[in-house]
Chimera marker file (.cmm) of the C-alpha trace (Angstrom):
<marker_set name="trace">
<marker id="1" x="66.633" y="83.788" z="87.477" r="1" g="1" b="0" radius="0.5"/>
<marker id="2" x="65.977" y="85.920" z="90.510" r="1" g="1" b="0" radius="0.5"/>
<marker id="3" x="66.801" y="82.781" z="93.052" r="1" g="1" b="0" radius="0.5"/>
<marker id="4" x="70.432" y="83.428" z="91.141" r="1" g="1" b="0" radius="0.5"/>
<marker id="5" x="70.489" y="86.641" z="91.554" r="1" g="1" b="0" radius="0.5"/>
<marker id="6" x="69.755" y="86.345" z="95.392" r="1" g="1" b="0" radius="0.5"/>
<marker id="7" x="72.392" y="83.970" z="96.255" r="1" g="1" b="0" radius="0.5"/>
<marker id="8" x="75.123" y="86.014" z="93.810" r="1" g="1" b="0" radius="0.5"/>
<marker id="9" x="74.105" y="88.896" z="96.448" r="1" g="1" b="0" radius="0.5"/>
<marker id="10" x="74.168" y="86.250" z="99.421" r="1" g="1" b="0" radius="0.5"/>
<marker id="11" x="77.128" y="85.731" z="98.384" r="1" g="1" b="0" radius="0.5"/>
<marker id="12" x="78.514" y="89.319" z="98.123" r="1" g="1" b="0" radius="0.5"/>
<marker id="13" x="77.513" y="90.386" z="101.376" r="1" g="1" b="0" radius="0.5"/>
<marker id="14" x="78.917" y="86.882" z="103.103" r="1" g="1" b="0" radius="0.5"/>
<marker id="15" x="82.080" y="87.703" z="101.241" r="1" g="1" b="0" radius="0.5"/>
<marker id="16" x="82.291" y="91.468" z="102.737" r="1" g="1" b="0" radius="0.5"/>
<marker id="17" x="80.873" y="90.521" z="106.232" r="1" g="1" b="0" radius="0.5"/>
<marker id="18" x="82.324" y="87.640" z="107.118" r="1" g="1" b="0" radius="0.5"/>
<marker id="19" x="85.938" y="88.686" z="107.046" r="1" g="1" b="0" radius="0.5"/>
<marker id="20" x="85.028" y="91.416" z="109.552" r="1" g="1" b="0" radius="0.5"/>
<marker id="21" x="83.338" y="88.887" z="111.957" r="1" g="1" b="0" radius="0.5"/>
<marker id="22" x="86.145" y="86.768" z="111.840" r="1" g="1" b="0" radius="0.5"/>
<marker id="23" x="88.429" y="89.018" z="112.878" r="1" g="1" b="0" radius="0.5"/>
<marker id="24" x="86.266" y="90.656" z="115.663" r="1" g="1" b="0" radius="0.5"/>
<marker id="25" x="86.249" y="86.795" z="116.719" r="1" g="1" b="0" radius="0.5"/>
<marker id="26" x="89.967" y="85.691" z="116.259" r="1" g="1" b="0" radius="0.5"/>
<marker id="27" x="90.497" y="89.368" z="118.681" r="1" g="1" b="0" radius="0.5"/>
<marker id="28" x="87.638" y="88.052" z="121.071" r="1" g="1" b="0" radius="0.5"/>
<marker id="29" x="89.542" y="84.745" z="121.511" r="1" g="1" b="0" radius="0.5"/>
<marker id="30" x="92.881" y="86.294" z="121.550" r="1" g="1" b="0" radius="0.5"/>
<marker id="31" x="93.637" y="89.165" z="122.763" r="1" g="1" b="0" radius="0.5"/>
<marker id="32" x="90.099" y="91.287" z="124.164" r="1" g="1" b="0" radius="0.5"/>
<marker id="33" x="87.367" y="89.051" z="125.124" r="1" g="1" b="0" radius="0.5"/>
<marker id="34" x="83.870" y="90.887" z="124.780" r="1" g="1" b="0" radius="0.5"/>
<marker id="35" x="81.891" y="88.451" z="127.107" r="1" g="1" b="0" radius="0.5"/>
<marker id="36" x="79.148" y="85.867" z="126.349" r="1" g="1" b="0" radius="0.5"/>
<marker id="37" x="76.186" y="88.864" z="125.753" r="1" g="1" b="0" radius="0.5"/>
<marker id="38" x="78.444" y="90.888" z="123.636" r="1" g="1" b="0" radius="0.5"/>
<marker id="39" x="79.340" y="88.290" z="121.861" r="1" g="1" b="0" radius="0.5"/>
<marker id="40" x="75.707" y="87.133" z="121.562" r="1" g="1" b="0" radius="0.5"/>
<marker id="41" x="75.172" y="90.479" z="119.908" r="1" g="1" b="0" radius="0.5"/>
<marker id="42" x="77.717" y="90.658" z="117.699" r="1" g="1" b="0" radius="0.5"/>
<marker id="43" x="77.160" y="87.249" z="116.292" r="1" g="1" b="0" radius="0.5"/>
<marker id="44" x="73.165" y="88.129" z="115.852" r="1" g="1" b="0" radius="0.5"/>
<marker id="45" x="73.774" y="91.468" z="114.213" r="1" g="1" b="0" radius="0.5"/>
<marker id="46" x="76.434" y="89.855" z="111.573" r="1" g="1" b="0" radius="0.5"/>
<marker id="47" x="73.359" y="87.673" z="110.403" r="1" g="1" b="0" radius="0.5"/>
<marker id="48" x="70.666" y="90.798" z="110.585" r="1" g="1" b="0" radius="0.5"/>
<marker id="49" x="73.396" y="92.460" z="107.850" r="1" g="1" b="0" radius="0.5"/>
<marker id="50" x="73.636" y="89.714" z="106.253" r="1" g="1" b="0" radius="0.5"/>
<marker id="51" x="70.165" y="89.011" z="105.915" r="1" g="1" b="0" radius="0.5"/>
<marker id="52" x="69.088" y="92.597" z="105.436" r="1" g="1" b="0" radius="0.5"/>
<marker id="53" x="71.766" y="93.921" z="103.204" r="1" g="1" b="0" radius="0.5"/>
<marker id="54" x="70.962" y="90.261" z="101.007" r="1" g="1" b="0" radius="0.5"/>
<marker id="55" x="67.390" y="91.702" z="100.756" r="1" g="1" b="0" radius="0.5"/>
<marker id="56" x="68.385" y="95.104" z="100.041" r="1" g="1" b="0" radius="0.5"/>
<marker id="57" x="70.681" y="94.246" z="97.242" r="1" g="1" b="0" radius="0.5"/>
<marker id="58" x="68.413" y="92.017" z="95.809" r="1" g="1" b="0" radius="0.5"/>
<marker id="59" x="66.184" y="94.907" z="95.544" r="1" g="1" b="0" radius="0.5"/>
<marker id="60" x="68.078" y="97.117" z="93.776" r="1" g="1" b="0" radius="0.5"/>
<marker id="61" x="69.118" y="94.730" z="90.924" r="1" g="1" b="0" radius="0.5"/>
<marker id="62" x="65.469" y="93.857" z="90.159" r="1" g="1" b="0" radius="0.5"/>
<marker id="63" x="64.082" y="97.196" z="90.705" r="1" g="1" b="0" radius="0.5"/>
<marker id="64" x="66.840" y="100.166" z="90.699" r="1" g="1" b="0" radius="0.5"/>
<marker id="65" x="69.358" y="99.471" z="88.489" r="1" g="1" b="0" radius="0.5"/>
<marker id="66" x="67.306" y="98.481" z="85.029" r="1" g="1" b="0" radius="0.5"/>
<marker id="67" x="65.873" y="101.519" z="85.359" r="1" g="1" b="0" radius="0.5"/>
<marker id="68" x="69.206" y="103.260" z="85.758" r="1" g="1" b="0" radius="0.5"/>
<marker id="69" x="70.313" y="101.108" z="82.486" r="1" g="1" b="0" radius="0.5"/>
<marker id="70" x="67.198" y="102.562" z="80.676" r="1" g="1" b="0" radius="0.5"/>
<marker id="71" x="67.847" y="106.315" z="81.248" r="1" g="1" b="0" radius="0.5"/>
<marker id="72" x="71.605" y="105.930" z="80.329" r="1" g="1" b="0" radius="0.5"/>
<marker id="73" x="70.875" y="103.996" z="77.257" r="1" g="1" b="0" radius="0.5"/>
<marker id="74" x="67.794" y="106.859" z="76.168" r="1" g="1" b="0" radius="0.5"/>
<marker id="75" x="70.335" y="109.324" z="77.293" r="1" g="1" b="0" radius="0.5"/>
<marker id="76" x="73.072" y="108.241" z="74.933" r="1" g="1" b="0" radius="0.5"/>
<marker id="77" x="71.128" y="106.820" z="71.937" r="1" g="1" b="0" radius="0.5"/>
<marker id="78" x="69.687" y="111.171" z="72.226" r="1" g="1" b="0" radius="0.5"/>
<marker id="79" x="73.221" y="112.008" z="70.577" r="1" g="1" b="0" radius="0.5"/>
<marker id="80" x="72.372" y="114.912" z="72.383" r="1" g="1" b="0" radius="0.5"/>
<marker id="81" x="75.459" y="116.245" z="74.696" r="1" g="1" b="0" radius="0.5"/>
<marker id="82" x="73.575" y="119.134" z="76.141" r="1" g="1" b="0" radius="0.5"/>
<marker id="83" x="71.015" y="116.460" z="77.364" r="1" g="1" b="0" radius="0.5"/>
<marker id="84" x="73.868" y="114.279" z="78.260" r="1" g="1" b="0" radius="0.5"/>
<marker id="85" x="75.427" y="117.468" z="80.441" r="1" g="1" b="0" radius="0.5"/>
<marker id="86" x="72.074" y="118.290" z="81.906" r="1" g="1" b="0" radius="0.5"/>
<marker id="87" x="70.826" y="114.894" z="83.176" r="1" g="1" b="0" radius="0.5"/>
<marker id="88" x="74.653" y="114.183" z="84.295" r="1" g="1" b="0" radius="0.5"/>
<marker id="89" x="74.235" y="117.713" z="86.554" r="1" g="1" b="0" radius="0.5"/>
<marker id="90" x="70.905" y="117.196" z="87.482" r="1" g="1" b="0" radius="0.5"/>
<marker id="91" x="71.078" y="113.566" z="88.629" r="1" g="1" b="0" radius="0.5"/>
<marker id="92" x="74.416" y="114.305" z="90.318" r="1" g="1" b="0" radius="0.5"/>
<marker id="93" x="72.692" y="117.390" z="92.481" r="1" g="1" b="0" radius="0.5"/>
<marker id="94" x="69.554" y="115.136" z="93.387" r="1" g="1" b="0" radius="0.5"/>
<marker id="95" x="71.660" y="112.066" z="94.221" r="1" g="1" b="0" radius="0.5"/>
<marker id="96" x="74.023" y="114.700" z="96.416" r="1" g="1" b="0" radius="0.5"/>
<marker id="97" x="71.231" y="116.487" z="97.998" r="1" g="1" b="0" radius="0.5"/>
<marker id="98" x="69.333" y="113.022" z="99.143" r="1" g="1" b="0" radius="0.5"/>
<marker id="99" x="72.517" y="111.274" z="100.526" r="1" g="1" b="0" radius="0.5"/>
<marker id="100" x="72.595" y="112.224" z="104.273" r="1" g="1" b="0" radius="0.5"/>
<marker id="101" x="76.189" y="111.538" z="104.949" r="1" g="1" b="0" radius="0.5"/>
<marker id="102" x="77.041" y="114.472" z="102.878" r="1" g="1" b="0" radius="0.5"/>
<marker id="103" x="75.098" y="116.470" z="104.305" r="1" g="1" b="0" radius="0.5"/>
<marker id="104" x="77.242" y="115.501" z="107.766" r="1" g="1" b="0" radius="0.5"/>
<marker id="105" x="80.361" y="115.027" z="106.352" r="1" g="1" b="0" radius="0.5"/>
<marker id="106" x="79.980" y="118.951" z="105.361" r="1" g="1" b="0" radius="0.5"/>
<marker id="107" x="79.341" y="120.262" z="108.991" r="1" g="1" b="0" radius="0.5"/>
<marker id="108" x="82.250" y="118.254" z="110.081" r="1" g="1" b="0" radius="0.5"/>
<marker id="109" x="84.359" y="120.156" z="107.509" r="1" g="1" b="0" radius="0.5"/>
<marker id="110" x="82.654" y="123.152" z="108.452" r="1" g="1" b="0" radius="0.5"/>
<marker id="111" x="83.279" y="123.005" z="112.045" r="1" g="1" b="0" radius="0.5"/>
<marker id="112" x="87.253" y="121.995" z="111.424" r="1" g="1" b="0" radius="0.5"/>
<marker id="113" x="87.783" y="124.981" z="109.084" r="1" g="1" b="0" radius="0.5"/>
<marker id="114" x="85.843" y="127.223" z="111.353" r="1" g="1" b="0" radius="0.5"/>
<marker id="115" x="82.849" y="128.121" z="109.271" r="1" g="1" b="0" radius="0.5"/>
<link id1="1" id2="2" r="1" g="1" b="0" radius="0.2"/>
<link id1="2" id2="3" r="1" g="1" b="0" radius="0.2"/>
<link id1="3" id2="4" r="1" g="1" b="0" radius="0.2"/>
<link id1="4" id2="5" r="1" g="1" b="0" radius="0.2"/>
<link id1="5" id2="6" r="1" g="1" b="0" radius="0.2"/>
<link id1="6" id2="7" r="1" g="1" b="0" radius="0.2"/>
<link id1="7" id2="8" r="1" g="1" b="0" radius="0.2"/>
<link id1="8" id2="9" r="1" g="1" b="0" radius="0.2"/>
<link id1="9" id2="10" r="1" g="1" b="0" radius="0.2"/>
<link id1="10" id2="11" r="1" g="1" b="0" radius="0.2"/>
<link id1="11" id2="12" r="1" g="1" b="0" radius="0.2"/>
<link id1="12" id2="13" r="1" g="1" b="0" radius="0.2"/>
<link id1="13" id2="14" r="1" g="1" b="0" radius="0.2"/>
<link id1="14" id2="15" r="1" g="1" b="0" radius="0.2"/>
<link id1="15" id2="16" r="1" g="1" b="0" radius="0.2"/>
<link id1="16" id2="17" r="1" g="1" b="0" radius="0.2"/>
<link id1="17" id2="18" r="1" g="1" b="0" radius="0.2"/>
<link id1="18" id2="19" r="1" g="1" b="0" radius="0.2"/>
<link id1="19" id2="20" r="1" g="1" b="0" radius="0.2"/>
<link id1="20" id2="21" r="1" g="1" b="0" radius="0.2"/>
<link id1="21" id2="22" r="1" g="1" b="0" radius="0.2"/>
<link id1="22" id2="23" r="1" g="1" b="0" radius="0.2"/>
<link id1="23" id2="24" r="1" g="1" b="0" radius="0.2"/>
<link id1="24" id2="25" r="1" g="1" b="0" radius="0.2"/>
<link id1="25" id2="26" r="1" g="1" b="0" radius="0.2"/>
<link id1="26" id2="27" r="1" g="1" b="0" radius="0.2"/>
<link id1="27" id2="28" r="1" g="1" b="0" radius="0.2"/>
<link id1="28" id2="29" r="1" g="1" b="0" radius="0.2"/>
<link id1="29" id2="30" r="1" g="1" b="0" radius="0.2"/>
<link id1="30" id2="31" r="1" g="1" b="0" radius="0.2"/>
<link id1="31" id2="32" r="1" g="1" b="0" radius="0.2"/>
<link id1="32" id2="33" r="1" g="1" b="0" radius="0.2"/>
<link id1="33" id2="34" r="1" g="1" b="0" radius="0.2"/>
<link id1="34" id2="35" r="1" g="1" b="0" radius="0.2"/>
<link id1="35" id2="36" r="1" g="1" b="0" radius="0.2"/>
<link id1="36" id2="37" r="1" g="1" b="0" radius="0.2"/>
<link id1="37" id2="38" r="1" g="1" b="0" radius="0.2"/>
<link id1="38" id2="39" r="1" g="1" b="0" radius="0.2"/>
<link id1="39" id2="40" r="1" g="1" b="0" radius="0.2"/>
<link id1="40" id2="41" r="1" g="1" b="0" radius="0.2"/>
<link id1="41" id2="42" r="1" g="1" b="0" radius="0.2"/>
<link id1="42" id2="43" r="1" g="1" b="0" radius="0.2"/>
<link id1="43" id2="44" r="1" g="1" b="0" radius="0.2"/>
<link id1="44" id2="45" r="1" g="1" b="0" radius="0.2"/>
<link id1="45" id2="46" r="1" g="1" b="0" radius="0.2"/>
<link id1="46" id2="47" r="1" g="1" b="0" radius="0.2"/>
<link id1="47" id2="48" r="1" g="1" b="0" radius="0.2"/>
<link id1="48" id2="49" r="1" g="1" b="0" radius="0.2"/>
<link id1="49" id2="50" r="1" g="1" b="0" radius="0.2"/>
<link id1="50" id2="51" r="1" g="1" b="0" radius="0.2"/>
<link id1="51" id2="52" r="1" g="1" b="0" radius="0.2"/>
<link id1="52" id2="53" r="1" g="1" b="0" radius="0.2"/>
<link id1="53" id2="54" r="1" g="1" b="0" radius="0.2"/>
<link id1="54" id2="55" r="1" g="1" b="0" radius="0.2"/>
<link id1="55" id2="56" r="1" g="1" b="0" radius="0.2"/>
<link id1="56" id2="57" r="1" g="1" b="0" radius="0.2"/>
<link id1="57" id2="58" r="1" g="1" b="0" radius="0.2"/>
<link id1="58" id2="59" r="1" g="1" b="0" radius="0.2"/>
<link id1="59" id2="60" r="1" g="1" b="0" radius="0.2"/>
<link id1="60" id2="61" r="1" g="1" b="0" radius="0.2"/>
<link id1="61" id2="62" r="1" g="1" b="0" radius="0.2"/>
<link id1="62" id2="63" r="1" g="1" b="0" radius="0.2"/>
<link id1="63" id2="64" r="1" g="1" b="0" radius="0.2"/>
<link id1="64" id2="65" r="1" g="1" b="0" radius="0.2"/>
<link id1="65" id2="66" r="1" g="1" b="0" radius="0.2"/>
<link id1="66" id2="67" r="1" g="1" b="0" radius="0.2"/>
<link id1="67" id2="68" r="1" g="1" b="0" radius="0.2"/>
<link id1="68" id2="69" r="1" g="1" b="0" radius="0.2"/>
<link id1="69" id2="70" r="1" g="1" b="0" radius="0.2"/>
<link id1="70" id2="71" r="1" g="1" b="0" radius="0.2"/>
<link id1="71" id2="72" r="1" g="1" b="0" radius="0.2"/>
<link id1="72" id2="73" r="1" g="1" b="0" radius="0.2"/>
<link id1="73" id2="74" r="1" g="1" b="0" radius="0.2"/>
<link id1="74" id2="75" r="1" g="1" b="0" radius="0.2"/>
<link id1="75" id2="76" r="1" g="1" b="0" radius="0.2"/>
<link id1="76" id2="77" r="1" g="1" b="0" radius="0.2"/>
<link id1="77" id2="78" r="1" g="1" b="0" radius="0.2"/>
<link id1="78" id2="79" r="1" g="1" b="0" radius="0.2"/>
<link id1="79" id2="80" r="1" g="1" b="0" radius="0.2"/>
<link id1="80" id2="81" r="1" g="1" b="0" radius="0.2"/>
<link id1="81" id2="82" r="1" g="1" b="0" radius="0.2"/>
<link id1="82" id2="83" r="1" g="1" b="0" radius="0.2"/>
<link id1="83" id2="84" r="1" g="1" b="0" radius="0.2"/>
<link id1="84" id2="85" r="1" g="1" b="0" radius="0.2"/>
<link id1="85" id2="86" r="1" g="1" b="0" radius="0.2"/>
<link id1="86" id2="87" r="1" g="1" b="0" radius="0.2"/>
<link id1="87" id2="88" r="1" g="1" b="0" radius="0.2"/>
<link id1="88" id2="89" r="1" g="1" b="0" radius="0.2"/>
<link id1="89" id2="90" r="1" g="1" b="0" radius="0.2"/>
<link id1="90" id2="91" r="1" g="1" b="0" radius="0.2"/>
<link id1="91" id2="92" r="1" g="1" b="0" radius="0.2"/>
<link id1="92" id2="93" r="1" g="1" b="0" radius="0.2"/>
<link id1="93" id2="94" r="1" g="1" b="0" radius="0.2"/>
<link id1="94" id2="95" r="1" g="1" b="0" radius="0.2"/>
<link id1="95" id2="96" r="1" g="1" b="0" radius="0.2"/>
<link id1="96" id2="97" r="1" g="1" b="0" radius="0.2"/>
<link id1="97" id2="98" r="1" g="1" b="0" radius="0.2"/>
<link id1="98" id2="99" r="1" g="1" b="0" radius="0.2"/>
<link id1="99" id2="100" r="1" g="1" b="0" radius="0.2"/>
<link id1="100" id2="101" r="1" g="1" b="0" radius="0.2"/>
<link id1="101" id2="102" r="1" g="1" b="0" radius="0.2"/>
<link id1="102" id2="103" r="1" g="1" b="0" radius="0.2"/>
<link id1="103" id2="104" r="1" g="1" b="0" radius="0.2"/>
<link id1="104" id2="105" r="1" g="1" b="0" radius="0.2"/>
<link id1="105" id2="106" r="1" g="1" b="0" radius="0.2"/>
<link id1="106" id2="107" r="1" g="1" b="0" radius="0.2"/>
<link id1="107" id2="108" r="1" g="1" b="0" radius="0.2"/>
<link id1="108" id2="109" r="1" g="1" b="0" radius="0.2"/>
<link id1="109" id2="110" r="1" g="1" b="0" radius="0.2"/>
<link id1="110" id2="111" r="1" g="1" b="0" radius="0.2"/>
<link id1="111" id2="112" r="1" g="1" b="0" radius="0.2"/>
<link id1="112" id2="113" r="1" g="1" b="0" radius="0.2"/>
<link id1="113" id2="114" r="1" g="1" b="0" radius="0.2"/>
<link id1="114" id2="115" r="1" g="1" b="0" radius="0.2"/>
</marker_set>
């Protein structure tokens, strides 16, 4: 069972990052060659993503999201909106506050709108 869940997330990530590649590829060949190194790199860092991204996936389906399936079920099954409302709120403010690109993306806005 968890082989098939690797290779449905092998096959994910192949099916986001390959597309890029190719492109980047068909443009090398075309119209802006990157060189032999840069090319070396490119082609090495596609199958680090691939690799890595494979892993991490993986991860979070056996570990992450069953427990996410648990608390939404216990949640629910509560009958309980004010519980429903609070762990909606709360969760949403945790998951906000821990994602650094928000935290970025607001002092872009901030500097753009002067403050």
């Amino acid at each position: 069972m968890d082989l098939d869940i690797l290779l449905e997330k092998l096959k994910e990530v192949l099916m986001s990052v390959v597309p890029v590649v190719a492109v980047v590829l068909l443009l090398n060949f075309t119209l802006t060659p990157l060189g032999g190194e840069m090319l070396a790199r490119l082609l090495i860092g596609a199958l680090f993503i691939i690799v890595g991204l494979t892993i991490f996936l993986f991860g979070v389906d056996i570990g992450i999201t069953p427990i996410g399936n648990q608390m939404g079920k216990t949640i629910a099954r509560s009958g309980s909106l004010r519980l429903l409302i609070l762990a909606g709120l709360g969760l949403g403010f945790f998951i906000s506050a821990a994602e650094p690109d928000l935290h970025i993306l607001a002092g872009q806005v901030a500097s753009v709108t002067a403050g």
